[in-house]
C-alpha beads as a LAMMPS data file, in Angstrom:
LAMMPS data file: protein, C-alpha beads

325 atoms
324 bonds

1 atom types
1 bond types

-500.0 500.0 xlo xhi
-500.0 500.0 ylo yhi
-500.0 500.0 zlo zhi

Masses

1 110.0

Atoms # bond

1 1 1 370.886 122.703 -58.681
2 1 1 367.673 121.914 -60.392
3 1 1 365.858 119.351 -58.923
4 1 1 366.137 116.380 -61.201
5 1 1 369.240 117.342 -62.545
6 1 1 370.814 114.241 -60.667
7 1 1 369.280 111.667 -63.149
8 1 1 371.030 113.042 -65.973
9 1 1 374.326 111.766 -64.693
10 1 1 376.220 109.004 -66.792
11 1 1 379.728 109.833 -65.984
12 1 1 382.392 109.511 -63.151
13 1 1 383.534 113.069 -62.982
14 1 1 379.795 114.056 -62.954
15 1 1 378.668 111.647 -59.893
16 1 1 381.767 112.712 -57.712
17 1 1 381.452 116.902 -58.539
18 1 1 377.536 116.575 -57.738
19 1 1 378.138 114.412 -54.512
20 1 1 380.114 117.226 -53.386
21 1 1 377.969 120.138 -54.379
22 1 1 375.319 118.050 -52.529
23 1 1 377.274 117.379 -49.709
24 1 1 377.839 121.121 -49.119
25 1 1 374.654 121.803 -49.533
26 1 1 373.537 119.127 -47.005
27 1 1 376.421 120.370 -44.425
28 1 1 374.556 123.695 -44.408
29 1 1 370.845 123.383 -44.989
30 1 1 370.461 119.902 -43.043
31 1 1 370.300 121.214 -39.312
32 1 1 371.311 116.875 -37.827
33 1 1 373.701 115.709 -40.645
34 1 1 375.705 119.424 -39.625
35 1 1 375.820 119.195 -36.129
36 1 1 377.094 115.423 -36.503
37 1 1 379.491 116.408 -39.214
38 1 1 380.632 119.224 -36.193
39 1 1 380.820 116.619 -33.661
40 1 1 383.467 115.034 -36.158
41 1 1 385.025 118.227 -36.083
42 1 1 384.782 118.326 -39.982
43 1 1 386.007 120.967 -41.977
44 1 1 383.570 121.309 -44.768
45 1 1 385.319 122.236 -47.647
46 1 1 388.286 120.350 -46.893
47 1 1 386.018 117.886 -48.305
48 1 1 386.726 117.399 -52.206
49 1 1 386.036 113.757 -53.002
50 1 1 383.463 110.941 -51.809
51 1 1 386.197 108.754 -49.949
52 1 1 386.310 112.265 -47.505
53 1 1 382.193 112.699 -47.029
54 1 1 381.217 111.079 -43.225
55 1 1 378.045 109.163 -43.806
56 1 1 375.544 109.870 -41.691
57 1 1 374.216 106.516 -39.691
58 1 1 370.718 105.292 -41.044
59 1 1 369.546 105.144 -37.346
60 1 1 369.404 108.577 -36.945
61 1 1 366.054 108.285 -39.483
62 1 1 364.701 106.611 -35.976
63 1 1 365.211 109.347 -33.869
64 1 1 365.702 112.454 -35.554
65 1 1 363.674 115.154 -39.057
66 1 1 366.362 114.303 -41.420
67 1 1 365.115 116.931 -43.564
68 1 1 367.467 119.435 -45.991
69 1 1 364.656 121.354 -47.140
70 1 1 362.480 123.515 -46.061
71 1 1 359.654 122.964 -48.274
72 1 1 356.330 121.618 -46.634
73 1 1 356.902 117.581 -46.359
74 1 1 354.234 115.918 -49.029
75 1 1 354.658 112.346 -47.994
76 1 1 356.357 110.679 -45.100
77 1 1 357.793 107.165 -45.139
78 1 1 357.598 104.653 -42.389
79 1 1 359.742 101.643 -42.061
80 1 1 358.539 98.317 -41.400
81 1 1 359.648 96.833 -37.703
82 1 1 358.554 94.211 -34.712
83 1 1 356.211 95.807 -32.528
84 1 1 357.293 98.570 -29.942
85 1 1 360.415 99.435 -31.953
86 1 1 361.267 102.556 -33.330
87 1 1 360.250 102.949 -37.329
88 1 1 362.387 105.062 -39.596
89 1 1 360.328 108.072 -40.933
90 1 1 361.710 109.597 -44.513
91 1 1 360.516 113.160 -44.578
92 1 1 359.666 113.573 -48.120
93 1 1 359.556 117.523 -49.427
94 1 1 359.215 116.692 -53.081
95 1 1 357.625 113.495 -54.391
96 1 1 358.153 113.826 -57.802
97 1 1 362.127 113.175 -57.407
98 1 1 360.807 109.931 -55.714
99 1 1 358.912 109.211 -58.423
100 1 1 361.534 110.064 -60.971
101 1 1 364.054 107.880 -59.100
102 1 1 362.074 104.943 -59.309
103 1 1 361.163 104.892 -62.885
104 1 1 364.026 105.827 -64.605
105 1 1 365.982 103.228 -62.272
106 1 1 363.556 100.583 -63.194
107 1 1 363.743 101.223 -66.707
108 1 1 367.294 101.718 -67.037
109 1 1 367.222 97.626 -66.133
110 1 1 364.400 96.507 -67.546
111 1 1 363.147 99.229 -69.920
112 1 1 359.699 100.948 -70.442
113 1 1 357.654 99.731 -67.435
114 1 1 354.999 99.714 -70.124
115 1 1 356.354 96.502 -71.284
116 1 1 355.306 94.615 -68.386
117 1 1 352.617 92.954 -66.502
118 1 1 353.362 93.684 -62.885
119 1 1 352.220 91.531 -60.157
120 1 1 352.722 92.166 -56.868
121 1 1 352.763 90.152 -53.441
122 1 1 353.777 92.394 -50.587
123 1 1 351.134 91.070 -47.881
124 1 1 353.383 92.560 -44.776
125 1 1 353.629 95.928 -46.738
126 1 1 350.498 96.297 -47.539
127 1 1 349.086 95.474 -43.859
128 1 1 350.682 98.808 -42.558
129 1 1 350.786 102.625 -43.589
130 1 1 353.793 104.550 -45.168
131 1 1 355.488 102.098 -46.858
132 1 1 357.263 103.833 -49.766
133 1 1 357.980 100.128 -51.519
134 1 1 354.092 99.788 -51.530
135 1 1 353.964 103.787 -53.190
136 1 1 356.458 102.574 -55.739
137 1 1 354.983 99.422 -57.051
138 1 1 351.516 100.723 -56.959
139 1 1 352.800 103.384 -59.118
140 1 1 354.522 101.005 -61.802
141 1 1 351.393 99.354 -62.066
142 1 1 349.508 101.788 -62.706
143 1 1 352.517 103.072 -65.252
144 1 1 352.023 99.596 -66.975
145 1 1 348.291 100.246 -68.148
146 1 1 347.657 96.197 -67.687
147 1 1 344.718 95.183 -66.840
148 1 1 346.190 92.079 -65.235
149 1 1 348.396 94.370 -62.940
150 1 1 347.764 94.358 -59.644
151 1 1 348.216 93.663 -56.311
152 1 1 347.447 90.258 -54.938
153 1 1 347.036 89.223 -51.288
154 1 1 344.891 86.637 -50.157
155 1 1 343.725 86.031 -53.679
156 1 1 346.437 83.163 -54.507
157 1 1 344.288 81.152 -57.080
158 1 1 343.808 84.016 -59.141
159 1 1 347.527 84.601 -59.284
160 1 1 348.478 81.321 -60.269
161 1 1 346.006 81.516 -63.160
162 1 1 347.105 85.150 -63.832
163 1 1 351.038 84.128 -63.899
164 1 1 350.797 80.585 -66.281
165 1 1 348.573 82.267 -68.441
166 1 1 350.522 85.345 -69.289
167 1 1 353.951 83.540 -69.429
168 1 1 351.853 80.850 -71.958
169 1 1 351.113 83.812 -73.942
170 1 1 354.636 85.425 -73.946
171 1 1 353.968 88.154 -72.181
172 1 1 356.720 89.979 -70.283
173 1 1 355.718 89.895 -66.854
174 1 1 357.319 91.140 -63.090
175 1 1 356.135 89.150 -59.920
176 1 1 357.334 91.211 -57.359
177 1 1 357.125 90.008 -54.000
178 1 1 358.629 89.632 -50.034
179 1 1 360.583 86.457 -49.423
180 1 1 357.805 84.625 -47.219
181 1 1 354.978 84.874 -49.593
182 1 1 356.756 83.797 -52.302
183 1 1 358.015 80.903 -50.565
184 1 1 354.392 80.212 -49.899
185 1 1 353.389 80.546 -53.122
186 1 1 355.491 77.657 -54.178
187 1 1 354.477 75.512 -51.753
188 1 1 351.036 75.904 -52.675
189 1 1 351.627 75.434 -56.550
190 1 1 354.405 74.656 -59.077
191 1 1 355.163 76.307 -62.172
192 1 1 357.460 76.426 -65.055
193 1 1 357.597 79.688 -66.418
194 1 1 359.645 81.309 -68.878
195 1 1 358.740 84.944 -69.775
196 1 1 358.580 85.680 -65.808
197 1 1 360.894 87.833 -64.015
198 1 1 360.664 86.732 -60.229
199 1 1 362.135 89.229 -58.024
200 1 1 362.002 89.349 -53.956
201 1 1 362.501 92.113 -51.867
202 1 1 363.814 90.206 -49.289
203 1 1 362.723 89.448 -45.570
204 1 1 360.906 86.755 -43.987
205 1 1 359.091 89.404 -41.783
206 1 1 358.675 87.133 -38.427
207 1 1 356.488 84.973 -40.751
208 1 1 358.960 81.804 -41.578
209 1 1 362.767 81.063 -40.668
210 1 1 365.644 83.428 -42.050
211 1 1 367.215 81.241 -44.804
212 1 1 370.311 82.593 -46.488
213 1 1 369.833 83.681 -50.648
214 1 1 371.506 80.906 -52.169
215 1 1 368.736 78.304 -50.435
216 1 1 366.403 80.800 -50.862
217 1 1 367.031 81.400 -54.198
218 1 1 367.449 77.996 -54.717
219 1 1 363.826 77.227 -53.459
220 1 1 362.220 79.540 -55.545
221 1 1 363.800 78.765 -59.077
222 1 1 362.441 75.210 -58.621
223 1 1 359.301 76.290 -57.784
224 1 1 358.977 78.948 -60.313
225 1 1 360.789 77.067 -62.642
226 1 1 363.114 79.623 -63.607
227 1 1 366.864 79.740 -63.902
228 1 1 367.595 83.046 -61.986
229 1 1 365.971 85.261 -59.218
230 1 1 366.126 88.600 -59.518
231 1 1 366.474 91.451 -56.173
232 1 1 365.645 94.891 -55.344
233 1 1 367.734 96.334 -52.825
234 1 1 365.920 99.495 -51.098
235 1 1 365.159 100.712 -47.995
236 1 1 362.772 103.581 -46.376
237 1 1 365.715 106.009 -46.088
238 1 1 366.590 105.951 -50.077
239 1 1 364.892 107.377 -53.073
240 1 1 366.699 104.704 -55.116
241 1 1 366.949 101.228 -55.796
242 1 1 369.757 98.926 -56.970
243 1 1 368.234 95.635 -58.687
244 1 1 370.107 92.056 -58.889
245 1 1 369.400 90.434 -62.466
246 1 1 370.460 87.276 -60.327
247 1 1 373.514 85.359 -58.173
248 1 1 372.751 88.254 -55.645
249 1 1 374.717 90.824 -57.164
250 1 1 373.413 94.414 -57.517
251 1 1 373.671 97.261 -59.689
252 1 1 373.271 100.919 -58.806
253 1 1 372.114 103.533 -61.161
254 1 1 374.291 106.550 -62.519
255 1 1 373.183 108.316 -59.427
256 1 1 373.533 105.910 -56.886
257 1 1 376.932 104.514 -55.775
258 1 1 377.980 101.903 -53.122
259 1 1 380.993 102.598 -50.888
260 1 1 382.334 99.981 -48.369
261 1 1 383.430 101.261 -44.451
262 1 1 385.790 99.840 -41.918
263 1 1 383.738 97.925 -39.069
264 1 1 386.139 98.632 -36.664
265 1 1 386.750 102.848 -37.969
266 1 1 383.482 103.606 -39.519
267 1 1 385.373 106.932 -41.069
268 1 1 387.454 104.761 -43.458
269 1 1 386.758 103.804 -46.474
270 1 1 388.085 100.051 -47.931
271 1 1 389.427 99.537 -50.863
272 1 1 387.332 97.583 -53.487
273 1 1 387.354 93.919 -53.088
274 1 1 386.832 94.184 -49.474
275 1 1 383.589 93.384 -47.222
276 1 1 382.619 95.492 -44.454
277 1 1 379.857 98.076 -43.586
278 1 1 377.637 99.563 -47.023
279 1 1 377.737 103.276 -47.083
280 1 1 374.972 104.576 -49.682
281 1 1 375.550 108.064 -51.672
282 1 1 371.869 108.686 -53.351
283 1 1 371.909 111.905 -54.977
284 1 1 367.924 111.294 -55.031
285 1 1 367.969 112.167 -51.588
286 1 1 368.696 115.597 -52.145
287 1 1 366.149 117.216 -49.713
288 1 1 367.284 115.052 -47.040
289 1 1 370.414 113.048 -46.663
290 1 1 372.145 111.660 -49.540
291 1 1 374.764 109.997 -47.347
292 1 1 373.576 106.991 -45.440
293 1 1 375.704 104.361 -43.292
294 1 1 373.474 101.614 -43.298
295 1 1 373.275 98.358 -41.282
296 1 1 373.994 95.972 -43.741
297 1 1 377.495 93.915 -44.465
298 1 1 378.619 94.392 -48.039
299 1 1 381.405 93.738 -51.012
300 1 1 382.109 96.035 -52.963
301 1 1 383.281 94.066 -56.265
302 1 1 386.399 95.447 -58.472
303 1 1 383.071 96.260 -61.339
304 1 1 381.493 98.320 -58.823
305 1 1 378.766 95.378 -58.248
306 1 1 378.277 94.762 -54.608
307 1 1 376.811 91.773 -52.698
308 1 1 374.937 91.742 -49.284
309 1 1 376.334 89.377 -46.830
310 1 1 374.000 90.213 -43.500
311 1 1 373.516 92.837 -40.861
312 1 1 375.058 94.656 -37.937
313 1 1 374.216 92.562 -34.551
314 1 1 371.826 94.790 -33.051
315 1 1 374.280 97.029 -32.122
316 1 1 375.654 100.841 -33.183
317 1 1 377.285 100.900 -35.921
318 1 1 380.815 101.104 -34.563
319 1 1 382.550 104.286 -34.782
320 1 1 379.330 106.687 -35.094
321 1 1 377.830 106.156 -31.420
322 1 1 376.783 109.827 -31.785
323 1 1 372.994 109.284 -31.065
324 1 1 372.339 112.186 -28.467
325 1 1 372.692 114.684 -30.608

Bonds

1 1 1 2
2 1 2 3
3 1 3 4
4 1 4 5
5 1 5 6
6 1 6 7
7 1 7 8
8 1 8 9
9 1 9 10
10 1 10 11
11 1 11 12
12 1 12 13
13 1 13 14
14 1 14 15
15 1 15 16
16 1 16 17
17 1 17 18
18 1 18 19
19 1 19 20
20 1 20 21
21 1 21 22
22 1 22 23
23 1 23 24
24 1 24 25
25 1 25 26
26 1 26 27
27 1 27 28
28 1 28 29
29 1 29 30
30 1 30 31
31 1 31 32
32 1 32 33
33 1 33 34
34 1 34 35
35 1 35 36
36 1 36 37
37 1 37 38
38 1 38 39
39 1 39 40
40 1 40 41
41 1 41 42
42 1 42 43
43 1 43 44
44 1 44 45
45 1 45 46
46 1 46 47
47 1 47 48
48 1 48 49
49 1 49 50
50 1 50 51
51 1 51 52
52 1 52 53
53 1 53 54
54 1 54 55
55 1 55 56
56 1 56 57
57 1 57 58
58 1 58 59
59 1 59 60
60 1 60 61
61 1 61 62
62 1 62 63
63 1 63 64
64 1 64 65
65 1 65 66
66 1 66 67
67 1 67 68
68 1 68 69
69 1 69 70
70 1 70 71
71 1 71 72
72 1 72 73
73 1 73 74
74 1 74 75
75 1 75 76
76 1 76 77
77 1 77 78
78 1 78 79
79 1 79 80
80 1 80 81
81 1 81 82
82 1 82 83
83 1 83 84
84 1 84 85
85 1 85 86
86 1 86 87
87 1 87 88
88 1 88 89
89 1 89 90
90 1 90 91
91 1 91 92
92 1 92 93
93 1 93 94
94 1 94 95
95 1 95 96
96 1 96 97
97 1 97 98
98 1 98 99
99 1 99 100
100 1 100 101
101 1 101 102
102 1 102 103
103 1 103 104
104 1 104 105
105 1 105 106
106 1 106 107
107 1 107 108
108 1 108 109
109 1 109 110
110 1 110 111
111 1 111 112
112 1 112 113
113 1 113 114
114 1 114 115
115 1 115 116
116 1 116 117
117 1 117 118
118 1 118 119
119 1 119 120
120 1 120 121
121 1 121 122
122 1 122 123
123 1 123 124
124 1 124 125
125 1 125 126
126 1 126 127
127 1 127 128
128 1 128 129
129 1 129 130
130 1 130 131
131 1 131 132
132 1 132 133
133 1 133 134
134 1 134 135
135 1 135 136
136 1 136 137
137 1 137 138
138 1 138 139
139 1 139 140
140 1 140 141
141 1 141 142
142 1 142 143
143 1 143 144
144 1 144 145
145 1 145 146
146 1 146 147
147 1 147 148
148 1 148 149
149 1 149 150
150 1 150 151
151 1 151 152
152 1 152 153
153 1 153 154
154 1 154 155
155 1 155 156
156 1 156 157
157 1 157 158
158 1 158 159
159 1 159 160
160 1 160 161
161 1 161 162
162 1 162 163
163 1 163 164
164 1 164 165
165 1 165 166
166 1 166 167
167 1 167 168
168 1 168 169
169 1 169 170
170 1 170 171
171 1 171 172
172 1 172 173
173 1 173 174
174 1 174 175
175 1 175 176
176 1 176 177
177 1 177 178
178 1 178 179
179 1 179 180
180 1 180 181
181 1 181 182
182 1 182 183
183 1 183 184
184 1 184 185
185 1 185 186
186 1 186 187
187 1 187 188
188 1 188 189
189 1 189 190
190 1 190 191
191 1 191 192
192 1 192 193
193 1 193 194
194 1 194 195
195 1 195 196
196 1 196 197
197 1 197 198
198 1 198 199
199 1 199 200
200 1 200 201
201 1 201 202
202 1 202 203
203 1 203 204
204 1 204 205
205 1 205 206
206 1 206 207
207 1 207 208
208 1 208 209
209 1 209 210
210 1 210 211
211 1 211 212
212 1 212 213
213 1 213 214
214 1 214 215
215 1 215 216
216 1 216 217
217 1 217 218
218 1 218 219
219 1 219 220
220 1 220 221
221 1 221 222
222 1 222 223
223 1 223 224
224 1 224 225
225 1 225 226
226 1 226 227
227 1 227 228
228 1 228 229
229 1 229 230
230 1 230 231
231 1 231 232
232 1 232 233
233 1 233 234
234 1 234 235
235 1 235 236
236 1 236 237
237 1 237 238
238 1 238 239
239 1 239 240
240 1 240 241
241 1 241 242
242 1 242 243
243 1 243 244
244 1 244 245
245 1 245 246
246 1 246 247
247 1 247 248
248 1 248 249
249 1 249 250
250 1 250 251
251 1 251 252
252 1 252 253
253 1 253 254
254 1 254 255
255 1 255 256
256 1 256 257
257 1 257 258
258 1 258 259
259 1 259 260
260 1 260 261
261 1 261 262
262 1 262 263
263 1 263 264
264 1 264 265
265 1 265 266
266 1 266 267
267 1 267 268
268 1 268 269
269 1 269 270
270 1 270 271
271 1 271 272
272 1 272 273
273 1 273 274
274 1 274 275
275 1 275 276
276 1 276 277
277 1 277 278
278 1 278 279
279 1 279 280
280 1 280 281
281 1 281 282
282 1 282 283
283 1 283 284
284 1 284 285
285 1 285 286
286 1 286 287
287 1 287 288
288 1 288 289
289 1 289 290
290 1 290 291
291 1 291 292
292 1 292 293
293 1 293 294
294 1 294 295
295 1 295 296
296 1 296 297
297 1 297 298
298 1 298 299
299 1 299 300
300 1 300 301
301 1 301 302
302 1 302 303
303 1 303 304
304 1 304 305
305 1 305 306
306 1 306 307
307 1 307 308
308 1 308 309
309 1 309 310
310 1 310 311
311 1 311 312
312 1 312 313
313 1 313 314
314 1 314 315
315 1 315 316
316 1 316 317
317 1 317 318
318 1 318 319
319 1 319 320
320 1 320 321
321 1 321 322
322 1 322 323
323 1 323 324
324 1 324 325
């Protein structure tokens, strides 16, 4: 398989026969995901749709080289976490599938990045090394050849200035930023803008109370004076994103799809309609593991939109204690 053959997917058939060929692959060359897919006494090419395909749990990123390659790593990604915890590393063996991922994701939501003004406000990200959210934004603004694009952390003045002024000039502009800072930015000012896309990455970081989106949401479309907030929903252990255009509800690219698990059997998959556990297939992740149970509480809508609704409880994901491997 070449190696950015994933992003030319557009159809159904096409997602599920490379999921599988990926899958295989994965079984073989990815020395953890096989010997947990052996622990599940798996038979490999019994294996001939998605629904079949055991998703490997995101904690093993903690603990374990979740690496399919064997191509020297060029970049490794470090998840954010509260001090004396474990971060998730990504091993990354090819960054220009990364790269790839994120643009043509971006674009096939918003179209050419060029377009924009991108402003950024990722203070907690940008205090700490190896966070590939920081890589990705400071690569779409340098893709949108602004001169107002940037990255703005304790210069909140400017940004105010920056924001009314391009939205009085109707320019299409992306304030990207973490759920705390933009809060604070609020606080601080008021605006009414109306050729601004405001989109949080979620997180409150230890900084300010948890709130749940709809307040939060709610808070920062008076501020900003908008009528929708926009989300990116990402993580350290995907080359992809999914992006909300508002109301919370996300939508994957062609090669990214959102499956919903049992909480009680973390082998079965629900039907659509259903909340439970969100399992992530992202083809991106070729070269390490495209197959990721994550932490999070999901729906899967009948449209193949899903929602967030929270997190596991600081506990195993049930159904895949298989951690001493």
């Amino acid at each position: 398989m070449k190696k950015n053959s994933v992003f030319k997917i557009d159809k159904v058939p096409d997602f599920e026969r490379v999921s599988i060929e990926i899958f295989k692959f994965q079984a073989i060359k990815n020395k953890v995901y096989r010997t947990f897919l052996n622990c599940l006494d798996i038979d490999i090419q019994s294996v001939n749709c998605i629904e079949k395909i055991p998703f490997l749990p995101i904690q093993f990123f903690k603990t374990h080289q979740i690496i399919s390659s064997e191509k020297p790593i060029e970049k490794t990604f470090l998840s954010s976490g509260t001090t004396g915890v474990t971060p998730s590393k990504h091993l990354v063996s090819d960054i220009s599938i990364y790269k790839n991922s994120y643009k043509k994701g971006f674009e096939y939501f918003y179209g050419p990045i060029e377009d924009y003004t991108i402003l950024a406000l990722l203070p907690s990200y940008l205090e700490r090394e190896g966070s590939s959210l920081v890589y990705m934004v400071n690569d779409l603004i340098k893709k949108s050849n602004k001169k107002e694009s940037g990255f703005y952390l304790n210069n909140s003045d400017e940004l105010y200035k920056t924001l009314t002024r391009l939205d009085r000039e109707h320019k299409k502009t992306l304030l990207i930023g973490v759920s705390f800072a933009l809060l604070d930015l609020v606080e601080r000012y008021r605006f009414k803008l109306k050729n601004t896309i405001i989109m949080e990455t979620g997180g409150m970081k230890g900084r300010r109370k948890e709130l749940i989106r709809d307040e939060l949401h709610d808070l920062l479309c008076k501020g900003f004076g908008v009528t929708e907030i926009h989300s990116e929903y990402g993580m350290t252990e995907l080359l992809s994103q999914a992006y909300s255009k508002g109301n919370g509800v996300f939508k994957c690219p062609p090669w990214m799809k959102i499956l919903i698990r049992d909480t009680e059997d973390a082998l079965t998959i629900l039907p659509k309609g259903n909340s439970g556990g969100i399992n992530v297939i992202d083809l991106a992740n070729v070269n390490s593991c495209s197959f990721i149970a994550t932490q999070d509480l999901g729906k899967l809508n009948i449209d193949n939109t899903f929602e967030v609704l929270g997190r596991f409880d600081n506990t195993d994901i049930r159904g895949c204690n298989l951690m001493v491997l």
